[in-house]
ChimeraX commands (.cxc) that place a marker at each C-alpha (Angstrom):
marker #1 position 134.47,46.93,-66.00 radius 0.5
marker #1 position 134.98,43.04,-66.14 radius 0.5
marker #1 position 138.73,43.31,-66.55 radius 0.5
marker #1 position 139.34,45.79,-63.92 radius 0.5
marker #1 position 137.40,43.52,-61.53 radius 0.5
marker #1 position 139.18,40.28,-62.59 radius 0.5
marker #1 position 142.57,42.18,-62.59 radius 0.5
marker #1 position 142.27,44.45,-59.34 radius 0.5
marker #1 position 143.73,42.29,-56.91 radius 0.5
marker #1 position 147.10,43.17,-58.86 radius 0.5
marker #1 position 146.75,46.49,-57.92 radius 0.5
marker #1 position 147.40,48.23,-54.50 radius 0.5
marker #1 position 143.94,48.84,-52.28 radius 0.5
marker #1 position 144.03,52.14,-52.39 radius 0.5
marker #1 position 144.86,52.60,-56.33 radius 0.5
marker #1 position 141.56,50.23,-56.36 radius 0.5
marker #1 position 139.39,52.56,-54.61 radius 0.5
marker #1 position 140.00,55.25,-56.01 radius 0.5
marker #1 position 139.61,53.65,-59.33 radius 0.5
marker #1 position 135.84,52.68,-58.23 radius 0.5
marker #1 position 135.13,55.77,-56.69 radius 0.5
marker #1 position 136.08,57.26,-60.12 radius 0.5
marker #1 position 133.97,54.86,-62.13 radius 0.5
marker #1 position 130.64,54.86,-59.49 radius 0.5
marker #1 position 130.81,58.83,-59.86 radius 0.5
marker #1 position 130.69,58.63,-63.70 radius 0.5
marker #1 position 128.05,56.23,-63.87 radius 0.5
marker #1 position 126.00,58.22,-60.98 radius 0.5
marker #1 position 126.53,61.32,-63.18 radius 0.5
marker #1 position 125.33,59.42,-66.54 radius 0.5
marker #1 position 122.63,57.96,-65.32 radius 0.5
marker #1 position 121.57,61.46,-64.14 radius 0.5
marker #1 position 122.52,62.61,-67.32 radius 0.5
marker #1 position 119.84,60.02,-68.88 radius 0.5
marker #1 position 117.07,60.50,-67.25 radius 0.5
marker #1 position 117.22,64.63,-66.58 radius 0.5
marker #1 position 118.34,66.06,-69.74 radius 0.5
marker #1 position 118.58,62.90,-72.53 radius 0.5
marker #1 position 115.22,61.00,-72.12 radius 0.5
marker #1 position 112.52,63.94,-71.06 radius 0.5
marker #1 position 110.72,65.69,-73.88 radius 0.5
marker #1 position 111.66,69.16,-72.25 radius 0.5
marker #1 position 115.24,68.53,-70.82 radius 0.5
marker #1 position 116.17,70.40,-67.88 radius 0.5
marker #1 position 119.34,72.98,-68.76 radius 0.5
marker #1 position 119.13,73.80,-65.17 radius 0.5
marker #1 position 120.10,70.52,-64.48 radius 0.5
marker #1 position 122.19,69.67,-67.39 radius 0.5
marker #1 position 124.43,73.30,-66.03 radius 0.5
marker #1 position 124.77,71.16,-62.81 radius 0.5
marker #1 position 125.63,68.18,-63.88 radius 0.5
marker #1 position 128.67,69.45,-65.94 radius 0.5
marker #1 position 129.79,71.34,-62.99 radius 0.5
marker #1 position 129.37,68.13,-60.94 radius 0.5
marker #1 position 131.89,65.94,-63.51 radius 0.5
marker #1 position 134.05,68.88,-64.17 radius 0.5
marker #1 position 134.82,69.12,-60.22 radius 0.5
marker #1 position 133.79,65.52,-58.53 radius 0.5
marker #1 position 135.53,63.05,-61.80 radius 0.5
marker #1 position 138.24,65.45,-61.92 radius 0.5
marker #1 position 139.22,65.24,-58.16 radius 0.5
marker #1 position 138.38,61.60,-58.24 radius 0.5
marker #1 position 140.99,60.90,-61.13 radius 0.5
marker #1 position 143.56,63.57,-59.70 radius 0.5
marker #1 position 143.47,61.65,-56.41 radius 0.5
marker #1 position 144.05,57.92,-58.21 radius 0.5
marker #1 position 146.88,59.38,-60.46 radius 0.5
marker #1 position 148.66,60.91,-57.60 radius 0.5
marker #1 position 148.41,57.14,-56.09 radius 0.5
marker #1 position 149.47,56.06,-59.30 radius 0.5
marker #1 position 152.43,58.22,-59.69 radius 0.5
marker #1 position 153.62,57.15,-55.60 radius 0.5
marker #1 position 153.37,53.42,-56.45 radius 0.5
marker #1 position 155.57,53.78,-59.19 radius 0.5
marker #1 position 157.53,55.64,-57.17 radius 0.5
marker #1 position 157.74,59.33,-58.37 radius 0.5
marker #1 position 158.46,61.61,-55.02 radius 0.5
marker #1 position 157.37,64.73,-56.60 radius 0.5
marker link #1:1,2 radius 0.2
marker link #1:2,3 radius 0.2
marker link #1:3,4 radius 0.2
marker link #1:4,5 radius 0.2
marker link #1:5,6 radius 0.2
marker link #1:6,7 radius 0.2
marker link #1:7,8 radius 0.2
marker link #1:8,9 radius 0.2
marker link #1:9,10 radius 0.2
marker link #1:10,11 radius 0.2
marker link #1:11,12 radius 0.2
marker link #1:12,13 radius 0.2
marker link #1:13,14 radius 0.2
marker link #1:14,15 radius 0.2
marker link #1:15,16 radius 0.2
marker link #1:16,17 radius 0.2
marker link #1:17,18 radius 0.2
marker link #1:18,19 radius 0.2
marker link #1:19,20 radius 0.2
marker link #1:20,21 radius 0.2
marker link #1:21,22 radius 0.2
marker link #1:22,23 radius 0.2
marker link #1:23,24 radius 0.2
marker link #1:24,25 radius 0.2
marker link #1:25,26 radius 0.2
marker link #1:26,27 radius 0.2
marker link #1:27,28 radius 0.2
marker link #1:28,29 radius 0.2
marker link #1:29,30 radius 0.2
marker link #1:30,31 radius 0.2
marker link #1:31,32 radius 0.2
marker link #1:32,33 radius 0.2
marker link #1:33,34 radius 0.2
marker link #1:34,35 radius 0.2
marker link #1:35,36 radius 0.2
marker link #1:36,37 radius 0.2
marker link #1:37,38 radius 0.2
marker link #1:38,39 radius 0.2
marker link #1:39,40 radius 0.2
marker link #1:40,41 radius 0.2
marker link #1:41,42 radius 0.2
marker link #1:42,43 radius 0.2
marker link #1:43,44 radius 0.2
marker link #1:44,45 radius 0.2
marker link #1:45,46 radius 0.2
marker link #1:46,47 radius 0.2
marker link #1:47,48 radius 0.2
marker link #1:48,49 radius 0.2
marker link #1:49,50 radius 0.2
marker link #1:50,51 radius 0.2
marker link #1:51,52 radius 0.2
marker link #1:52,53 radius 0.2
marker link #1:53,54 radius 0.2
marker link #1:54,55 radius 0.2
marker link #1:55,56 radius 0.2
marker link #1:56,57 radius 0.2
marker link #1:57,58 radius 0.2
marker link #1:58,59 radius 0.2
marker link #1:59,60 radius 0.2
marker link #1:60,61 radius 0.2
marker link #1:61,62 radius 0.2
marker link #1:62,63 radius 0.2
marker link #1:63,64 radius 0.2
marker link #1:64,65 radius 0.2
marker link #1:65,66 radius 0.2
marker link #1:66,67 radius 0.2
marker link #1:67,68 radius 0.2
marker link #1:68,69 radius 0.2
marker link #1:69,70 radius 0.2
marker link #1:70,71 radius 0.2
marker link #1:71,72 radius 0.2
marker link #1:72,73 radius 0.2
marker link #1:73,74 radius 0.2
marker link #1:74,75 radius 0.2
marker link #1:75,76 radius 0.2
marker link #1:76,77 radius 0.2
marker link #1:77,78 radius 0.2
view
């Protein structure tokens, strides 16, 4: 993410973040990813289950939080 670090002083602290929080939670999840279920000769499904659960609810409520911020800085009320 070279451009969001060269570029994130533009953007309020909060909005930047949440938009690390996002990406440290994806790249926790894929490397879990890699080395549970993609690398080992007998992947764990168990695992693989859990994982999806974990980026279907932790990513999603990471990226719901930074576009509500998104939506206040630009000024939506709703």
């Amino acid at each position: 993410m070279p451009y969001f670090s060269q570029n994130q002083i533009f953007l309020p602290k909060k909005i930047a973040e949440l938009i690390e929080k996002a990406q440290m939670e994806m790249v926790q999840i894929a490397n879990l990813f890699t080395y549970t279920v993609d690398l080992p000769a007998n992947p764990d499904t168990l695992k693989w289950i859990e994982i999806t659960e974990r980026f279907n609810n932790d990513v999603r409520q990471a990226l719901s939080g930074l576009e509500g911020e998104i939506r206040v800085a630009l000024g939506d009320k709703g």
